[in-house]
C-alpha positions as CSV (number, residue, x, y, z in Angstrom):
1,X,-0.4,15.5,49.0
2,X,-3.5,13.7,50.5
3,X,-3.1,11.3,53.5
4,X,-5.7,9.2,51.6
5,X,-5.7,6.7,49.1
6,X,-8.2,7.3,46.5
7,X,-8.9,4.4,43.7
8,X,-7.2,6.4,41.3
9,X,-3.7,5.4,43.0
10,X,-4.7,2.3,43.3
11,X,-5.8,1.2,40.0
12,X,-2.0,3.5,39.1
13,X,-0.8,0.5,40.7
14,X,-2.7,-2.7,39.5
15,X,-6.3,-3.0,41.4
16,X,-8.3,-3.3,38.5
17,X,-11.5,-5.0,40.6
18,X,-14.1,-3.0,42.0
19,X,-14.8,-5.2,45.0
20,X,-11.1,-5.1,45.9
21,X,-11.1,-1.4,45.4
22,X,-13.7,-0.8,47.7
23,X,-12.3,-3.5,50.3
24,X,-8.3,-2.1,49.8
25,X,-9.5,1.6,49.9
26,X,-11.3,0.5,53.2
27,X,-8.1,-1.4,54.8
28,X,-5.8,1.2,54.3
29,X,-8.4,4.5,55.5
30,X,-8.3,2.2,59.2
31,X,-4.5,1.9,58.7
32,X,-4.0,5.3,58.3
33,X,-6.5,6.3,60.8
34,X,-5.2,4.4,63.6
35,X,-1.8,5.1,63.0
36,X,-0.5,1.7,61.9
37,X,1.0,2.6,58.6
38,X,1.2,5.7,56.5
39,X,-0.1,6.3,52.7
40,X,3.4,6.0,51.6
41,X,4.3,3.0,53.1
42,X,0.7,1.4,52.2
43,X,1.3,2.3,48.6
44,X,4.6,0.5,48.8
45,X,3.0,-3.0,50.5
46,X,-0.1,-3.0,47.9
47,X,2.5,-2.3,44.4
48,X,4.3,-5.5,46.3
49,X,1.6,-7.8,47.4
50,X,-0.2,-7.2,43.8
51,X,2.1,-8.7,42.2
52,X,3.1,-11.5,44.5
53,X,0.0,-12.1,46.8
54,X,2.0,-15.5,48.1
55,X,4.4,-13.8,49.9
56,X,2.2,-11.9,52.1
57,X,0.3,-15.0,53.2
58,X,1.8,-14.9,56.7
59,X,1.9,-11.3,56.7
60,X,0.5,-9.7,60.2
61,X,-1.3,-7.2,58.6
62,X,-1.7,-7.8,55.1
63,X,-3.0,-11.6,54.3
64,X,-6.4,-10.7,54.6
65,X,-5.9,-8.1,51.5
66,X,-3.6,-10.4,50.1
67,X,-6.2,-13.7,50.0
68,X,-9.0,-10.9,48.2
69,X,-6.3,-10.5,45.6
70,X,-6.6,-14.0,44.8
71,X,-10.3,-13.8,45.2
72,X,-11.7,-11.2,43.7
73,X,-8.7,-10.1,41.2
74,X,-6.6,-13.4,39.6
75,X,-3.7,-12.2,37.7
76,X,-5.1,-14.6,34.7
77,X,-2.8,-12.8,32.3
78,X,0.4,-13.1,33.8
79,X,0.8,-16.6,35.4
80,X,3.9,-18.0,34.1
81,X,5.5,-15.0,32.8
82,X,9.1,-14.2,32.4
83,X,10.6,-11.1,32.3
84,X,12.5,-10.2,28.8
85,X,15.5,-7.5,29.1
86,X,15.9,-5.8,25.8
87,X,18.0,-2.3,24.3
88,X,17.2,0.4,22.4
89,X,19.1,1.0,19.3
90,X,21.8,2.9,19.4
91,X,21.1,5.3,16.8
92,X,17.8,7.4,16.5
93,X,16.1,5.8,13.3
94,X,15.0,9.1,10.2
95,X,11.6,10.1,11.0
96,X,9.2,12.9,10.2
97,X,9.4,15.6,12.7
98,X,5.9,18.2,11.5
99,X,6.2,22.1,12.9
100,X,8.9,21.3,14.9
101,X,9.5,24.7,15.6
102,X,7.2,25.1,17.9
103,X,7.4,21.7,19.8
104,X,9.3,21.0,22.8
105,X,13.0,19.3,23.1
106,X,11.3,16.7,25.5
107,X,8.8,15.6,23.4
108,X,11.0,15.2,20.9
109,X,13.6,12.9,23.1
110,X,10.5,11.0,24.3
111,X,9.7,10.3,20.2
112,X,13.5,9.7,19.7
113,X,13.1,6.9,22.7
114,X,10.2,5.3,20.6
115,X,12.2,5.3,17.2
116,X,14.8,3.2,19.0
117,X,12.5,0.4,20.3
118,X,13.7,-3.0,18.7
119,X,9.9,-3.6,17.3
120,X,9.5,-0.2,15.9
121,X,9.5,-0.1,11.9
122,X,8.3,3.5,11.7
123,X,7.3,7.0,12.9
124,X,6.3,10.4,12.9
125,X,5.7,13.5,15.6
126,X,2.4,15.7,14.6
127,X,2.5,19.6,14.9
128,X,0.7,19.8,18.5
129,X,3.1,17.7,20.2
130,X,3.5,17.9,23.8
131,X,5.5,15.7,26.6
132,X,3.0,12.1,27.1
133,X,3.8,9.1,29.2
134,X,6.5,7.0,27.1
135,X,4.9,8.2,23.5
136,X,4.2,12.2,23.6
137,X,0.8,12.8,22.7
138,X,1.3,13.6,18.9
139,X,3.1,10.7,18.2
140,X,2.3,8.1,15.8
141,X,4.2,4.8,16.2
142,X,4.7,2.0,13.9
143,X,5.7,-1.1,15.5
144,X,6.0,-5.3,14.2
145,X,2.5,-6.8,13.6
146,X,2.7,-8.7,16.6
147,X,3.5,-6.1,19.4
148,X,1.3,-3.6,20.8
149,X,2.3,-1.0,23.5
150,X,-0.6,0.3,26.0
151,X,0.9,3.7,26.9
152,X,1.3,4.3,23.2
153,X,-2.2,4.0,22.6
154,X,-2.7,6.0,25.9
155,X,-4.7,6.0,29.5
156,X,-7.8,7.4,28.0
157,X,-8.2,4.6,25.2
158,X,-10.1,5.9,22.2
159,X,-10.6,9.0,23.2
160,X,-12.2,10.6,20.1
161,X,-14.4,13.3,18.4
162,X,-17.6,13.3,17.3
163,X,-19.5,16.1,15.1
164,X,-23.0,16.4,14.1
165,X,-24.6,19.2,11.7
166,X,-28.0,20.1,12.1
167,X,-30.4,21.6,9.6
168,X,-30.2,25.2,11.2
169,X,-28.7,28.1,10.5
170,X,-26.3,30.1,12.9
171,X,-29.1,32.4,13.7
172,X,-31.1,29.7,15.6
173,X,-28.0,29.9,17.5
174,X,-28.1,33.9,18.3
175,X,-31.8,33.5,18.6
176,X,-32.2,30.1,21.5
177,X,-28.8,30.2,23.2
178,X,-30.2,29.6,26.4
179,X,-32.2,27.1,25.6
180,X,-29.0,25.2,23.9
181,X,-27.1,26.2,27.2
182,X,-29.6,24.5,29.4
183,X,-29.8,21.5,26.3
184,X,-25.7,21.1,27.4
185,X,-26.3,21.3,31.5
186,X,-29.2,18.7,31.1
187,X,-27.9,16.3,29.0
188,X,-24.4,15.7,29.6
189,X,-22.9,14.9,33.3
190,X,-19.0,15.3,33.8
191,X,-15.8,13.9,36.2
192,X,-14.0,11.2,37.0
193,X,-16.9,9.9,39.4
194,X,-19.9,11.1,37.1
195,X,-22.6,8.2,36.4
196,X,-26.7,8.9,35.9
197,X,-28.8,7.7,38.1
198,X,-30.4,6.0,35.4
199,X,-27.8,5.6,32.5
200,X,-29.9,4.7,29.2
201,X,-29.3,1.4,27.7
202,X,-27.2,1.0,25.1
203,X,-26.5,-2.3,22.6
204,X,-22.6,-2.2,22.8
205,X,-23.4,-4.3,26.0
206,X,-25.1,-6.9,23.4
207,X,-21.1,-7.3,22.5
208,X,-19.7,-10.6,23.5
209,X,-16.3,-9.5,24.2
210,X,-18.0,-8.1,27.7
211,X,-17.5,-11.9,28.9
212,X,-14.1,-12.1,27.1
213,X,-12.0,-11.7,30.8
214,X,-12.4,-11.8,33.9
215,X,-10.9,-7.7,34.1
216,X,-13.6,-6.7,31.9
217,X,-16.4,-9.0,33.5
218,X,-15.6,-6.8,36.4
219,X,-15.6,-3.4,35.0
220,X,-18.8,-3.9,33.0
221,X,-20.8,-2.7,35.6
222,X,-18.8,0.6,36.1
223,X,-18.9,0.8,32.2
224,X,-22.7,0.8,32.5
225,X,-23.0,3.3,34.6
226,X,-20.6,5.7,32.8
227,X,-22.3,5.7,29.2
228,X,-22.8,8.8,27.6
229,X,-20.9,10.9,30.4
230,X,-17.7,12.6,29.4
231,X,-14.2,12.7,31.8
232,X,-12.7,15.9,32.8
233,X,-9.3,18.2,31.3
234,X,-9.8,18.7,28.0
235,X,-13.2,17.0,27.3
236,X,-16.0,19.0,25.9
237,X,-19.3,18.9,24.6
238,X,-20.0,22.3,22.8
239,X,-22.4,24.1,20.6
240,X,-21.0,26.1,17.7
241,X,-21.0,27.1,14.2
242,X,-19.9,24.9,11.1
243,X,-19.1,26.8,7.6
244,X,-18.6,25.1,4.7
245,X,-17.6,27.3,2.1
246,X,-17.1,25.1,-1.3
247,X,-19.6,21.8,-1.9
248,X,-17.9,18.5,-0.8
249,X,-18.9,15.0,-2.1
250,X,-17.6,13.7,1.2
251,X,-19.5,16.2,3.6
252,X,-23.0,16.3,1.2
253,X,-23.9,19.5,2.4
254,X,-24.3,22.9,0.1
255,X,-22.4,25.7,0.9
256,X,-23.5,27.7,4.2
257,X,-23.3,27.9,7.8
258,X,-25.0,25.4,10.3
259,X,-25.5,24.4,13.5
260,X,-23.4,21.7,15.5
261,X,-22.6,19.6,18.0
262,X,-19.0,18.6,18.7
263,X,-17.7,16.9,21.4
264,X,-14.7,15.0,22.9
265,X,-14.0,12.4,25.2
266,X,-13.2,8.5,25.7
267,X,-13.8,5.1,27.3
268,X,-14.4,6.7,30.9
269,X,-13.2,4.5,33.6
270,X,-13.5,1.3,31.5
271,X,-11.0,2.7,29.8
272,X,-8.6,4.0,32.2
273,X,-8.6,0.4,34.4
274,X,-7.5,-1.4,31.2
275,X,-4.9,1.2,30.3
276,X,-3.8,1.0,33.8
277,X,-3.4,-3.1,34.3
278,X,-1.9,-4.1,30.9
279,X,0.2,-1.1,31.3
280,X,1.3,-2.7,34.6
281,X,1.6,-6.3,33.2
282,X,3.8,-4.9,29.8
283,X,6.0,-3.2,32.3
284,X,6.7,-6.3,34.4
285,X,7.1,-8.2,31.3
286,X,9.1,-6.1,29.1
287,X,12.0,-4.8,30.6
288,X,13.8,-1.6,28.9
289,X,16.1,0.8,30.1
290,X,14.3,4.0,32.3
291,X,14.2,6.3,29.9
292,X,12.1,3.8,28.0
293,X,10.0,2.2,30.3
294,X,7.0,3.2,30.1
295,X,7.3,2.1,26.1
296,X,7.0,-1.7,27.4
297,X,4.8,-4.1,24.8
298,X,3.1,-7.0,25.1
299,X,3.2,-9.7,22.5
300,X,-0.2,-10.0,20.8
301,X,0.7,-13.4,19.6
302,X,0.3,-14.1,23.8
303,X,-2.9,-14.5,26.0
304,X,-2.5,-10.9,27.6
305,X,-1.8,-9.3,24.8
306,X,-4.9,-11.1,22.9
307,X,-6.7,-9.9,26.2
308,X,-5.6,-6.2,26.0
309,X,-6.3,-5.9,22.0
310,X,-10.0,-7.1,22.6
311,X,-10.4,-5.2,25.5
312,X,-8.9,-2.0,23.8
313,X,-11.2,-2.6,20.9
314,X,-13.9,-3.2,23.1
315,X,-13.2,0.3,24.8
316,X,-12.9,2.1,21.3
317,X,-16.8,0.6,20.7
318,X,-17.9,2.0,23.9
319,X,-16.2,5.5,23.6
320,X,-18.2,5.8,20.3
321,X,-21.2,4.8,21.8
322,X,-20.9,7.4,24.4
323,X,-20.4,9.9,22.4
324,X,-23.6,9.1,20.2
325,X,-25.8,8.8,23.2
326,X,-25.0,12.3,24.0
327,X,-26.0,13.4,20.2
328,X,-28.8,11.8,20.1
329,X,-30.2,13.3,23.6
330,X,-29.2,16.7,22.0
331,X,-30.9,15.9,18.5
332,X,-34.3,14.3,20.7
333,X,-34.0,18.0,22.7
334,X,-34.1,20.0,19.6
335,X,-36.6,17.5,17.9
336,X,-34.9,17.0,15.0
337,X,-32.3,14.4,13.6
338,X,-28.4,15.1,12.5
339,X,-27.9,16.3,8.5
340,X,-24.1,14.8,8.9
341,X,-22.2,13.0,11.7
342,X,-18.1,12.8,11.4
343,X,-16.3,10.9,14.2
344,X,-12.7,9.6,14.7
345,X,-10.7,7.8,17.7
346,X,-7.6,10.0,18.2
347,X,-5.9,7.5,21.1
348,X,-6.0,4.2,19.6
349,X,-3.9,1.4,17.4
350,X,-4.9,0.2,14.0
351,X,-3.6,-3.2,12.2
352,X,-2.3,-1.5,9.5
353,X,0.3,-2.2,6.6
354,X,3.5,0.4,5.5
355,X,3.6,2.2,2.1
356,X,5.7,-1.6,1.3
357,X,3.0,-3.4,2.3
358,X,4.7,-4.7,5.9
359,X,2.0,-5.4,7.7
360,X,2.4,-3.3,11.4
361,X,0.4,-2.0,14.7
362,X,0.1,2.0,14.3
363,X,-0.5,3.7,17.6
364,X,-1.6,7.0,17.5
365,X,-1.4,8.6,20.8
366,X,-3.2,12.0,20.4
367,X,-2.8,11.6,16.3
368,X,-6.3,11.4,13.6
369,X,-6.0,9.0,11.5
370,X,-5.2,10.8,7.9
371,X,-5.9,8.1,5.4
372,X,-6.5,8.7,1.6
373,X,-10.0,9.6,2.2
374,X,-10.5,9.9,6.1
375,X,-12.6,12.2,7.6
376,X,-11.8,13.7,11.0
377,X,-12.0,16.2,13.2
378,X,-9.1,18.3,14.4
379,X,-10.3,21.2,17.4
380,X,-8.5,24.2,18.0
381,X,-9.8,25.7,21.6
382,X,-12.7,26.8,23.4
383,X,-12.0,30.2,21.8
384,X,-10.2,29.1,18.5
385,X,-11.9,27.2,15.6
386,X,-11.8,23.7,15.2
387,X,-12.2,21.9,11.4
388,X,-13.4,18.5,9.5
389,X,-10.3,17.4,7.6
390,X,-9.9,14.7,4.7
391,X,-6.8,12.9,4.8
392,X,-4.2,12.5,2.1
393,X,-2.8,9.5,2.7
394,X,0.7,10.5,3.2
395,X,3.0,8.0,4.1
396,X,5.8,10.7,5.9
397,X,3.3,10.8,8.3
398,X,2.4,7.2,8.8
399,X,-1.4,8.5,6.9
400,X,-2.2,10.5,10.2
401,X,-2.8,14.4,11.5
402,X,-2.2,16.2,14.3
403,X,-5.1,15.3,16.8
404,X,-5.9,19.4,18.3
405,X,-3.7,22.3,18.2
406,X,-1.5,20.9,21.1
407,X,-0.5,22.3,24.6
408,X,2.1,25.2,25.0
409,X,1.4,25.6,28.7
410,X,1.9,22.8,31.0
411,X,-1.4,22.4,33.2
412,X,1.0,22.7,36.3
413,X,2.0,26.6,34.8
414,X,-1.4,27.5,33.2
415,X,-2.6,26.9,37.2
416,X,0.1,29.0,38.5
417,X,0.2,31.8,35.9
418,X,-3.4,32.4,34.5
419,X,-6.6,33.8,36.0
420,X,-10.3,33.3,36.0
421,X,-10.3,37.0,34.8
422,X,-7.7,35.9,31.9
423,X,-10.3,33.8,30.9
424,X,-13.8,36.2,31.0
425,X,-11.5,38.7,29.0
426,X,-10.6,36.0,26.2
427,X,-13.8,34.1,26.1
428,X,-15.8,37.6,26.0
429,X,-14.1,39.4,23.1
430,X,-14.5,35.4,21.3
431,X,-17.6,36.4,22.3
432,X,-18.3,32.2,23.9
433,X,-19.8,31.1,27.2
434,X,-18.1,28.3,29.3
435,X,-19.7,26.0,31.6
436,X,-17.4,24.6,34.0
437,X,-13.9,24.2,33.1
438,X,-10.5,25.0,35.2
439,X,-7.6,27.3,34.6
440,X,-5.2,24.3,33.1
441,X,-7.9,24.2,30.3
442,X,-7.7,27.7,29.3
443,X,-7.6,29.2,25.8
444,X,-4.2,30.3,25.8
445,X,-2.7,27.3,26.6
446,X,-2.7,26.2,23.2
447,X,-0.7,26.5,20.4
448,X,-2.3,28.8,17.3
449,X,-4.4,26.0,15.2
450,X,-4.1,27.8,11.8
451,X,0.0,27.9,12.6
452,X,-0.7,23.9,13.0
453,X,-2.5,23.3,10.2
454,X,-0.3,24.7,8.2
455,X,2.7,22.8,9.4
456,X,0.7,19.6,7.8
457,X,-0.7,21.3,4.4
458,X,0.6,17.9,3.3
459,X,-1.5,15.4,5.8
460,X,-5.1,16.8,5.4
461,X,-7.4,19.0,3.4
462,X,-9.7,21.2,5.1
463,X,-13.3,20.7,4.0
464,X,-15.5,23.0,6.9
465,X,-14.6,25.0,9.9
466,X,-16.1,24.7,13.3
467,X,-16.3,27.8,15.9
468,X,-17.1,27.4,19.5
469,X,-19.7,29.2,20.8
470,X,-21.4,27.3,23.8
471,X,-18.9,25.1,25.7
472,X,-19.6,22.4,28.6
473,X,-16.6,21.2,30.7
474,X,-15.8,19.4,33.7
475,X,-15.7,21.6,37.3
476,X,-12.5,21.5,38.5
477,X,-11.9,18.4,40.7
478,X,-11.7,19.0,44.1
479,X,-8.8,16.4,44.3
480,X,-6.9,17.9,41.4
481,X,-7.7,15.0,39.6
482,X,-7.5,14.4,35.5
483,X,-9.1,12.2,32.7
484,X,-7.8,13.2,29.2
């Protein structure tokens, strides 16, 4: 493990502001250097004085940082609060459980944990499920309309999909796939730390919610400079081919093949310093027992949790607009403009009501929502077709879809167990070329998409199918370092 403290660790822990990032990160490099204290011990003093900057006032070494806490980073969301204990129920509440052959007994106790919340009403685990922090990614939880839960909705809020079909054939594709390769490497930028030079402006800063907290006042600046880049893992930007085989009054299009542009990612750091902080603040509010933790909620009849809704909506606006500033580089590049664009959050929660009519908060943590009606996207991999889906509207499923085709590696074992040549072979006889990208990421990681889809025949109906053919992913981080 690194000797350093990188602002990843400490936003993990509650630094949300960017001047106290840089002024913390600073402090604890000369601590280090010299000696003083090491990165362990300096993790331990920041989780402590975050939350109680008072009682390092006298503190030797640490009321300087301390006093910036109050400076730069009020906790404005959590004066006054008490801590509530509460249990799980003591029986695992029926639920809808989709392919669950082929997901893991962890995931499934983490869902199990979720079903047993006091405020949950409601739930159901999608076909790609895999282990998440507190919700697994593929679970969809229904909870009272007044209690929201950020590490159900997830660290990348409103990470989403977005499609666009263009007016070409999949010959143009054959024919210019250079020139669409070098379209991908000049228009999009990847990683954790990617910003433009020169971002283009965009009017989801027009939105007045940007004033709405102090948190988000001071991460508007970061959010700036992060439109229209994507994060790292599993977010893509990719050429490829769409087929639709029957006419559809919801896609418009005749029958044929076409080209596209699909691509996935979320709210970028914006997104991640929000998830991190109410996270945090839930945590410290809402007590549960360990093996629950991380399912903590905040009350959105409250000021914080009034402050995280906006802020999450507010990240679920810019996540879109990131997206659509990369499409419409792409469509400016090729000089003409998008037959069709489909588009759906996949990490989110909805105000929503139960086939009864209870009104309820639906998270979806790595789930599309599946509505009568609802168009979305669900990907396979970089070498496995993707497709645009219309929901039914089932109600087993709390009207949602699995979000992908799901993990069936870990990224720790597809690092340990697959090669760069494992790759070439794969993405050769798909007959795809990858920019970037990193072993974890790897085609064969994934679960079989048709063997998915046909786990939730019930939840969606297939209208086109999209295949890979030029993909753009993050290098791997030199830190190890994830956004997905």
């Amino acid at each position: 493990m690194s000797k350093k403290l990188n602002n990843n660790e400490l936003r993990a822990i509650g630094f949300y502001s960017e001047a106290l990032l840089e002024q913390a990160g600073r402090f604890a490099k000369n601590l280090i250097k010299n000696k003083i204290l090491g990165k362990e011990e300096i993790l331990a003093k920041y989780r402590a004085l975050i939350s109680n900057p008072d009682s390092f006032a006298s503190d030797a070494i640490f009321a300087e940082i301390a006093q910036l806490v109050k400076e730069l980073q009020p906790i404005e969301d959590s004066v006054g609060l008490k801590a509530t204990a509460f249990e799980l129920k003591k029986e695992v509440p029926e639920y809808k459980i989709y392919g669950i052959e082929n997901i893991d007994k962890e995931a499934i106790n983490q869902m199990d944990n979720a079903m047993r919340l006091p405020i949950t009403l409601a739930g159901s685990l999608m076909p790609d499920a895999h282990v998440g922090y507190g919700l697994p990614i593929g679970g969809v939880l229904a909870t009272n309309a007044n209690a929201v839960i950020p590490y159900a909705v997830g660290v990348d809020i409103a990470c989403r999909m977005c499609l666009s079909v263009f007016e070409m054939d999949n010959h143009y594709l054959e024919q210019k796939s250079q020139m669409l390769k070098n379209f991908l490497v000049e228009n999009t930028l990847f990683g954790i730390d990617g910003r433009f030079a020169k971002p283009m402006p965009d009017e989801v800063f027009d939105k007045p919610e940007w004033n709405a907290t102090k948190i988000i006042k001071d991460l508007r600046h970061k959010a700036e400079m992060q439109i229209g880049t994507s994060g790292t893992g599993n977010h893509f930007v990719e050429w490829g081919i769409l087929e639709i085989n029957k006419e559809s009054e919801d896609l418009k299009l005749p029958t044929g093949k076409y080209l596209a542009l699909l691509s996935h990612s979320g709210s970028r750091g914006f997104g991640a310093s929000i998830a991190n902080y109410y996270s945090k603040l839930a945590m410290d509010k809402t007590k549960l027992p360990k093996e629950a933790k991380h399912l903590a909620w905040l009350d959105l009849e409250t000021e914080e949790g009034q402050a995280y809704w906006i802020a999450m909506n507010l990240a679920g606006d810019y996540a879109s607009a990131n997206h659509h500033q990369i499409h419409k580089k792409m469509a400016k590049s090729l000089g003409i403009k998008p037959l069709l664009m489909v588009e759906n959050h996949h990490n989110f929660a909805w105000e929503e009501k139960l086939a009864d009519g209870t009104p309820v908060i639906v998270h979806r943590k790595g789930a599309t929502p599946a509505g009568k009606g609802d168009l979305g996207i669900i990907p396979g991999s970089m070498a496995q077709a993707g497709f645009v889906v219309k929901g039914k509207g089932d109600f087993s499923a709390i009207y949602s879809a699995s979000h992908g085709a799901g993990r069936l590696m870990s990224r720790a074992q597809a690092m340990k167990n697959i090669t760069k040549q494992d790759i070439k072979k794969v993405l050769a006889d798909k007959g795809v070329t990858l920019i970037g990208g990193d072993l974890d990421e790897a085609p064969m990681v994934y679960k079989d998409i048709y063997k998915v889809l046909e786990s939730q025949n019930d939840l969606v109906e297939i209208l086109a199918k999209f295949t890979p053919k030029i993909v753009r992913m993050a290098d791997p981080d030199p830190k190890g370092r994830r956004e997905d």
